[in-house]
C-alpha positions as CSV (number, residue, x, y, z in Angstrom):
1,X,2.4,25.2,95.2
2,X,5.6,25.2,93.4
3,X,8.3,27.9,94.1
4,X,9.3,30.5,91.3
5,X,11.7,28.9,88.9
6,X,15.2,30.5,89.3
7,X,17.0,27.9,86.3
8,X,16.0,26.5,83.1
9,X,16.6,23.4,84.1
10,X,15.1,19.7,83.7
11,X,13.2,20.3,87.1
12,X,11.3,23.5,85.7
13,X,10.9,21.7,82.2
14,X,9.3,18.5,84.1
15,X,7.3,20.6,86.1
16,X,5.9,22.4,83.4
17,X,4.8,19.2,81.8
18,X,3.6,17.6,84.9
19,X,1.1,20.6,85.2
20,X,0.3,20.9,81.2
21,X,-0.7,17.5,81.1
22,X,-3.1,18.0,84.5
23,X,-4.7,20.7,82.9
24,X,-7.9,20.0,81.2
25,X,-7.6,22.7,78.5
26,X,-10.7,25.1,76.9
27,X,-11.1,24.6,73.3
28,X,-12.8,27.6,71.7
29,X,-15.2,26.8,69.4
30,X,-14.2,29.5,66.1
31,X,-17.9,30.5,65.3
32,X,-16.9,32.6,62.6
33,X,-13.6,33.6,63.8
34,X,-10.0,32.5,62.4
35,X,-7.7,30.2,64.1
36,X,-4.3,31.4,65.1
37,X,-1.5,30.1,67.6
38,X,1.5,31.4,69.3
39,X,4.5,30.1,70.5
40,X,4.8,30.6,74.4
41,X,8.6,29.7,74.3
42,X,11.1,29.6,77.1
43,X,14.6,30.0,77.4
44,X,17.6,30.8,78.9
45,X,18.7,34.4,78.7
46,X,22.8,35.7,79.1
47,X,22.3,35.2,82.4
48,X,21.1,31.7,82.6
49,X,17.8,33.1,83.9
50,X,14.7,31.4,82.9
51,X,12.8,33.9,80.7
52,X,10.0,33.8,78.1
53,X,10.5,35.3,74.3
54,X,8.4,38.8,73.6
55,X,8.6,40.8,70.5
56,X,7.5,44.3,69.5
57,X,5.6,44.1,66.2
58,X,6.9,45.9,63.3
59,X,5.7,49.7,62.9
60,X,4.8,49.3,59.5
61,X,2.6,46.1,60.0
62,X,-1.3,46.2,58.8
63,X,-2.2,44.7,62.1
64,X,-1.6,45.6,65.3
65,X,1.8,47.6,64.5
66,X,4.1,48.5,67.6
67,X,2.0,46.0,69.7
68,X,3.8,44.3,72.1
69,X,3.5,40.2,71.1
70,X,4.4,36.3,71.5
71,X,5.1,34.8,67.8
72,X,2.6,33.7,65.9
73,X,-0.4,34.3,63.5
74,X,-2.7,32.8,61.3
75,X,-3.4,29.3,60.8
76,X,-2.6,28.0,57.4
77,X,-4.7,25.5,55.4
78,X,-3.5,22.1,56.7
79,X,-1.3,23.1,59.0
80,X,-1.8,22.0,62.9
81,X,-1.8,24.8,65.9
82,X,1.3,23.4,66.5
83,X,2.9,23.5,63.2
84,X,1.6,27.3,63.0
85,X,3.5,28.3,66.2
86,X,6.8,26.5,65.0
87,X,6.6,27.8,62.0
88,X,6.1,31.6,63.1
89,X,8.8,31.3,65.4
90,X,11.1,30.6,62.7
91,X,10.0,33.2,60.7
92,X,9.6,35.7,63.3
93,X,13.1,35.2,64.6
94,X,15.1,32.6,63.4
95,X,14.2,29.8,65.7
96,X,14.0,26.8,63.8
97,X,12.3,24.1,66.4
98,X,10.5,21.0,65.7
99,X,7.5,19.3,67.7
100,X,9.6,17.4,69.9
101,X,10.4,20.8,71.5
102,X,6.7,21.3,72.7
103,X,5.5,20.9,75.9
104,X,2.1,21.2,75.9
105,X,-0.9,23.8,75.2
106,X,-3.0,26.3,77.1
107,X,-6.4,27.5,77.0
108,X,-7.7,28.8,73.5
109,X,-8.0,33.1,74.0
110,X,-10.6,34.3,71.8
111,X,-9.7,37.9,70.6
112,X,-11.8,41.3,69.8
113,X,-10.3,41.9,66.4
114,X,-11.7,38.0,65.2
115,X,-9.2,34.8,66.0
116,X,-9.1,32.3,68.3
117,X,-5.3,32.1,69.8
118,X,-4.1,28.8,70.9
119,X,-1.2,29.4,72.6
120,X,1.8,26.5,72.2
121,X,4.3,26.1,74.6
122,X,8.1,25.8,73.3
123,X,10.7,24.1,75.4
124,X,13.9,26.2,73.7
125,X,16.8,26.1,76.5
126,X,19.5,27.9,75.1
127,X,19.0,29.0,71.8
128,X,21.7,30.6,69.2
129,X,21.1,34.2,68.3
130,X,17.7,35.2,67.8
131,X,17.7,36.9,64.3
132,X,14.1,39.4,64.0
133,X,12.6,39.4,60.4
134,X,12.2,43.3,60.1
135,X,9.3,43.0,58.3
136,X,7.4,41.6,61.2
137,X,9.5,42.3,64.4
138,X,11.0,45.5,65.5
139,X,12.4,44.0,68.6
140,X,12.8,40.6,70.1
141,X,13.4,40.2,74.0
142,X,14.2,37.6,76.6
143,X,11.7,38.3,79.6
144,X,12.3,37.2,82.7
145,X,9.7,34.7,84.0
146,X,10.3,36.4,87.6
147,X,8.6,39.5,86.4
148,X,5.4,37.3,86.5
149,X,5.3,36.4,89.8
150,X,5.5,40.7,91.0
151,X,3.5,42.1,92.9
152,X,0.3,44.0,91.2
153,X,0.3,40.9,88.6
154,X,-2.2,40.6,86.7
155,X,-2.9,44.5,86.7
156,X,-6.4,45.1,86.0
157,X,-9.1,48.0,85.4
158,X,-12.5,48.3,84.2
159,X,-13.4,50.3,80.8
160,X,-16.7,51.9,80.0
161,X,-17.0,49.9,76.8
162,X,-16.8,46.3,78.4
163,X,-18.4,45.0,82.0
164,X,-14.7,42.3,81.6
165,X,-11.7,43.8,83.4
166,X,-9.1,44.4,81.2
167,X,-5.8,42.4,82.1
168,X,-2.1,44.1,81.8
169,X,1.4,42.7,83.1
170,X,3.9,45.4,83.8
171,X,7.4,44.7,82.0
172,X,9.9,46.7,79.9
173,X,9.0,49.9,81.3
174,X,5.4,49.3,79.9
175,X,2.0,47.4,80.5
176,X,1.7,44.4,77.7
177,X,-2.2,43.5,77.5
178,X,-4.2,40.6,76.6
179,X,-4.1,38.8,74.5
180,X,-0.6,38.5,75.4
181,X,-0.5,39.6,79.0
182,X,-3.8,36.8,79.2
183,X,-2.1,34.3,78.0
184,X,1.7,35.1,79.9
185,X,-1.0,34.9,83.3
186,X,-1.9,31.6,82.9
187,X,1.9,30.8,82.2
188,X,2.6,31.8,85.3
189,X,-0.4,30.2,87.0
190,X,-1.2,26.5,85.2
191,X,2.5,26.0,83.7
192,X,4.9,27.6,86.7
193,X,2.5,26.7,89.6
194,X,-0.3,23.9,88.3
195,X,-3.3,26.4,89.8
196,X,-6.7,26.0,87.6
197,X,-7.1,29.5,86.2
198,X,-8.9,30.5,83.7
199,X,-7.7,33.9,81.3
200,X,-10.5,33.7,78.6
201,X,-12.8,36.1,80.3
202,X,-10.4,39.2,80.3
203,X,-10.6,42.3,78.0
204,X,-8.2,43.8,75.7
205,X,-7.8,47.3,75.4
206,X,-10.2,48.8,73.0
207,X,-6.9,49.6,70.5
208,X,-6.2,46.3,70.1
209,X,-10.2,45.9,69.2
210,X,-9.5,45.6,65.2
């Protein structure tokens, strides 16, 4: 097993590769639902630690609003997962990257409120200054990748309404649940340390149902 990364460095970014391209990913077939991708980015934060990019959607969103979130959305009409995910990040905040900057792709999450998420992962290093649209993003934040590898993580508990355990990851003073905290898990576990989990299977929170 690999150590925890302490840089953003060409020995994390090889390793990540190295263990994206071992994994033998789960395509989610959309029966009905919509396709969507995120951008699973890392990066450097002020103190050269390697981190992955949250946000905190925008209160006054339709969807979701205040919910804690990796870039992304809807797949347009001939657009690729991975064009989505680029293109999301730009909008979201400012971070124009093209496909040379991605590293590989998780396993599709498949959500209560109706998409299937195919998370993308972004190779950024050391970005300029992340810029939020306000329409979308209320806050944008560099997240340690250290706060994965805590103790109690994955945090999970069992709901009334679903026989799945429902999946959080404490950070920011808060719990961030799946799909999000899902998909941040298996970060930590196929990307940082090249172990075969699997996230599909955990719940969200019944508020993020619809």
């Amino acid at each position: 097993m690999d150590a925890a990364p302490q840089r953003l460095d060409a020995e994390l970014e090889h390793r990540v590769q190295r263990h994206l391209a071992a994994h033998v990913r789960t395509n989610v077939p959309l029966e009905g639902r919509r396709a969507a991708a995120v951008a699973v980015t890392l990066l450097a934060d002020e103190e050269e630690r390697p981190c992955f990019l949250l946000t905190r959607r925008a209160a006054k969103l339709r969807a979701h609003p205040g919910q804690w979130a990796l870039p992304g959305g809807r797949v347009e009409p001939g657009e690729s997962t991975t064009d989505t995910a680029l293109r999301e990040l730009a909008e979201e905040v400012g971070l124009h990257l093209g496909p040379e900057h991605v590293r590989g792709v998780l396993d599709d999450y498949p959500t209560r409120s109706g998409y299937v998420i195919t998370p993308v992962l972004v190779w950024a290093a050391d970005p300029p200054d992340l810029v939020p649209d306000p329409r979308e993003v209320a806050g944008i934040y560099r997240v340690p990748l250290a706060v994965l590898e805590r103790p109690g993580v994955p945090h999970l508990r069992t709901i009334p309404e679903s026989d799945r355990p429902v999946i959080s990851i404490h950070m920011l003073d808060t719990h961030v649940h799946a799909p999000t905290a899902a998909i941040l898990y298996q970060l930590r576990e196929v990307a940082l340390h090249g172990r075969d989990t699997r996230v599909a299977h955990y719940e969200q929170p019944v508020f993020a149902w619809k």
